[in-house]
C-alpha positions as a Markdown table, in Angstrom:
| # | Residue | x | y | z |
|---|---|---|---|---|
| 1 | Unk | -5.4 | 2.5 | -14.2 |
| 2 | Unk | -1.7 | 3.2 | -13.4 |
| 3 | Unk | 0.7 | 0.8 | -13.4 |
| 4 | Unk | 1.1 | -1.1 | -10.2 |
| 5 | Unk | 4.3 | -0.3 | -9.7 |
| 6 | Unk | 3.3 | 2.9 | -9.4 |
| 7 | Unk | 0.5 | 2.3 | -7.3 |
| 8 | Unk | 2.9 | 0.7 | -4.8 |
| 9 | Unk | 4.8 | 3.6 | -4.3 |
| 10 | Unk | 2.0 | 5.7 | -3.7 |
| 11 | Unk | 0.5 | 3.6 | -1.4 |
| 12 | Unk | 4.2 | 3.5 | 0.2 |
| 13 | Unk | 4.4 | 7.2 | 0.2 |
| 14 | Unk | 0.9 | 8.1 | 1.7 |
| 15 | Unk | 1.5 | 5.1 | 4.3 |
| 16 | Unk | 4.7 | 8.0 | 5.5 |
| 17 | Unk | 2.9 | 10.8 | 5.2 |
| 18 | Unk | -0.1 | 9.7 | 7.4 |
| 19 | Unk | 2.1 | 8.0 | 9.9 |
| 20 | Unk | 3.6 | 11.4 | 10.4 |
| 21 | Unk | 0.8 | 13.3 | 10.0 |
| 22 | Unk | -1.1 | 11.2 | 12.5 |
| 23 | Unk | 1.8 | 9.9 | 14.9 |
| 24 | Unk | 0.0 | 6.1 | 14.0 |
| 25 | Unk | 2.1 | 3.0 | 15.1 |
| 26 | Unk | 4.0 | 1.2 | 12.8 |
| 27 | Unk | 2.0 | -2.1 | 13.3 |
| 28 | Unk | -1.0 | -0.8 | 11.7 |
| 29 | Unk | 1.3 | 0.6 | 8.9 |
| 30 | Unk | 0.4 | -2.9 | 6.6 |
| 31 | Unk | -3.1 | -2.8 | 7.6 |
| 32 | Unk | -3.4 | 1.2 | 6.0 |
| 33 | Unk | -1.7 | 0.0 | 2.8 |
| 34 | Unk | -4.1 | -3.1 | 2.1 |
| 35 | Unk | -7.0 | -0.7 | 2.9 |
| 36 | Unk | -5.5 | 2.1 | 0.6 |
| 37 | Unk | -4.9 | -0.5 | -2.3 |
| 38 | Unk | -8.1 | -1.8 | -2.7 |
| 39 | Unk | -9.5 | 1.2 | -2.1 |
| 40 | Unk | -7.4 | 2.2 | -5.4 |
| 41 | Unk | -8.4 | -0.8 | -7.5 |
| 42 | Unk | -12.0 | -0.7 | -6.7 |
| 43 | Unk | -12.6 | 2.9 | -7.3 |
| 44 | Unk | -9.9 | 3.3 | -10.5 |
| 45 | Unk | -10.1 | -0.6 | -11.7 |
| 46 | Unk | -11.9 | -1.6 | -14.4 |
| 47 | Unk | -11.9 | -5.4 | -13.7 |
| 48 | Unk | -14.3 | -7.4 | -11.7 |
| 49 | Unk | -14.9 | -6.2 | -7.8 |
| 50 | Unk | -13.2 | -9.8 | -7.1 |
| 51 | Unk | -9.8 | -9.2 | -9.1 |
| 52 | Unk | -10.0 | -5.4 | -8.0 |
| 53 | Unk | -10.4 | -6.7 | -4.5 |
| 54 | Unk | -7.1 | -9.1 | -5.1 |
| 55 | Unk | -5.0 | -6.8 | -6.5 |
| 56 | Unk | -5.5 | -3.9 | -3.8 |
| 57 | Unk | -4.4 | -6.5 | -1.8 |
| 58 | Unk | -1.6 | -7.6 | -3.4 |
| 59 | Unk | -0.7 | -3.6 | -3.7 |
| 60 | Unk | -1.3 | -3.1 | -0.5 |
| 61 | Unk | 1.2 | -6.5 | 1.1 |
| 62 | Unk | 3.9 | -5.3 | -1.8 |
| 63 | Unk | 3.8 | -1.7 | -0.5 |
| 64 | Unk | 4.2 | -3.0 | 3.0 |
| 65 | Unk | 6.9 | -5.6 | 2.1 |
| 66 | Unk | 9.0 | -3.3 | 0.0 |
| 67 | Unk | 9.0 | -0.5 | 2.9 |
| 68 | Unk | 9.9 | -3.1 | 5.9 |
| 69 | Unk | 12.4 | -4.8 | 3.6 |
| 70 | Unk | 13.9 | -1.2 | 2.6 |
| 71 | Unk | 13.7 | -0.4 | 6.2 |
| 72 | Unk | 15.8 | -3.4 | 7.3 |
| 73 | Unk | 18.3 | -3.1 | 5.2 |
| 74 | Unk | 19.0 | 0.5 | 6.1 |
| 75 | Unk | 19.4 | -0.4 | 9.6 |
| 76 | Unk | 22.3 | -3.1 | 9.0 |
């Protein structure tokens, strides 16, 4: 399994790409990368489905945070 911090800016990247790809409103944007992070941790983890289940989340809420947070501070 990759390190998470990696994971995080996969799940950031692909959230772009398929926003673009797909013209998809930025509301659902956090709702993608939850989805795509457990999806990750349940078929790459190697824990229990509960912790896989917790960490894909936290992947996912991290992926969304760090993109929102990067976003606002560009706009200053």
């Amino acid at each position: 399994m990759l390190e998470m911090t990696i994971v995080v800016a996969i799940i950031v990247g692909l959230i772009q790409a398929i926003k673009g790809a797909l013209d998809m409103p930025s509301r659902f944007a956090p709702l993608l990368a939850i989805v795509l992070g457990v999806g990750y941790t349940i078929f790459f983890g190697d824990i229990s489905l509960q912790e896989e289940i917790f960490t894909g989340i936290v992947a996912g809420l991290t992926a969304s945070g760090l993109y929102s947070g990067g976003k606002a501070t560009l706009n200053l």
